[in-house]
C-alpha positions in Angstrom: -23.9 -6.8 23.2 -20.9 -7.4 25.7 -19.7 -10.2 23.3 -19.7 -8.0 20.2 -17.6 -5.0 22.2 -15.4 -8.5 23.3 -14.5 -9.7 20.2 -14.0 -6.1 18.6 -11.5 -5.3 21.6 -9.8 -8.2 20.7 -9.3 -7.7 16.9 -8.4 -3.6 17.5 -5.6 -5.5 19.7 -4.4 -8.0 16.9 -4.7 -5.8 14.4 -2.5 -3.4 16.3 -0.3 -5.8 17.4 0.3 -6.7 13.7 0.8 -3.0 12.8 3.4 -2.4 15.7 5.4 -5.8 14.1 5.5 -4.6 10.7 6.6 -1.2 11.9 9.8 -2.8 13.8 9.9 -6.0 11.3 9.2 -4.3 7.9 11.0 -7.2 5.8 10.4 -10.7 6.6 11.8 -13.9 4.2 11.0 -14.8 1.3 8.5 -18.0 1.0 9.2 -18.9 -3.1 13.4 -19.1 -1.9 13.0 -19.4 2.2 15.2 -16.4 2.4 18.0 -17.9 0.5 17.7 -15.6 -2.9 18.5 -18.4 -4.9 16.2 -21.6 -6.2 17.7 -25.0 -6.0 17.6 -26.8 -9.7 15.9 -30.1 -8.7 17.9 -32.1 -11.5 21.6 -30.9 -10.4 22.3 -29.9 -6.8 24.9 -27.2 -7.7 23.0 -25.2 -10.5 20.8 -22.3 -9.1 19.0 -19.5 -10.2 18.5 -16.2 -8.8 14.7 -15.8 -7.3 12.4 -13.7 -9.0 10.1 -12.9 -6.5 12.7 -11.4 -4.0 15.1 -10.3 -6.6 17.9 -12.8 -5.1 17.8 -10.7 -1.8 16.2 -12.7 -0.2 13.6 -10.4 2.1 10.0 -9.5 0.8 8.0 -6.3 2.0 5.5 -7.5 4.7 2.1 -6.9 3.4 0.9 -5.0 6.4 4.0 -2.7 5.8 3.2 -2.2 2.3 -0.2 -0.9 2.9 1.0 1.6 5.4 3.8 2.7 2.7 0.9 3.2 0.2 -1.0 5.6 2.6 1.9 7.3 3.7 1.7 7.8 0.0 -1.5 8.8 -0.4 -2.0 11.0 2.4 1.7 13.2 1.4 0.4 13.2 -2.4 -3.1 14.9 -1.0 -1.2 17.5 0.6 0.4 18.7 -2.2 -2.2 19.0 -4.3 -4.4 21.8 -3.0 
């Protein structure tokens, strides 16, 4: 019993401590382009192409972040629907 209220102590803290990064890190780089926005061509050094999965920005939405922005959402969108 102790080590089951152990164990879910400890994942209630990395969870949170996960939530708490993503609130002051929301954007973290992207892993197709390593935060470059563009791709490399592997045949010529000098021709690149804009990345498509960060839109040549370079910076993705963390995924913790994006599920907060979906209940954020959510829970605005039930209000106004009474």
């Amino acid at each position: 019993m102790r080590g089951t209220i152990t164990a879910t102590g400890i994942l209630l803290a990395v969870v949170a401590g996960y939530a708490l990064s993503c609130a002051i890190r929301p954007y973290r780089d992207c892993w197709c382009c390593d935060g470059r926005g563009h791709h490399r061509s592997k045949r010529k050094s000098k021709l690149s192409r804009p990345c498509r999965w960060c839109r040549a920005s370079g910076k993705r939405l963390r995924v913790g972040r994006r599920l907060w922005n979906r209940a954020r959402r959510l829970h605005r969108d039930a209000g106004v629907a009474r």
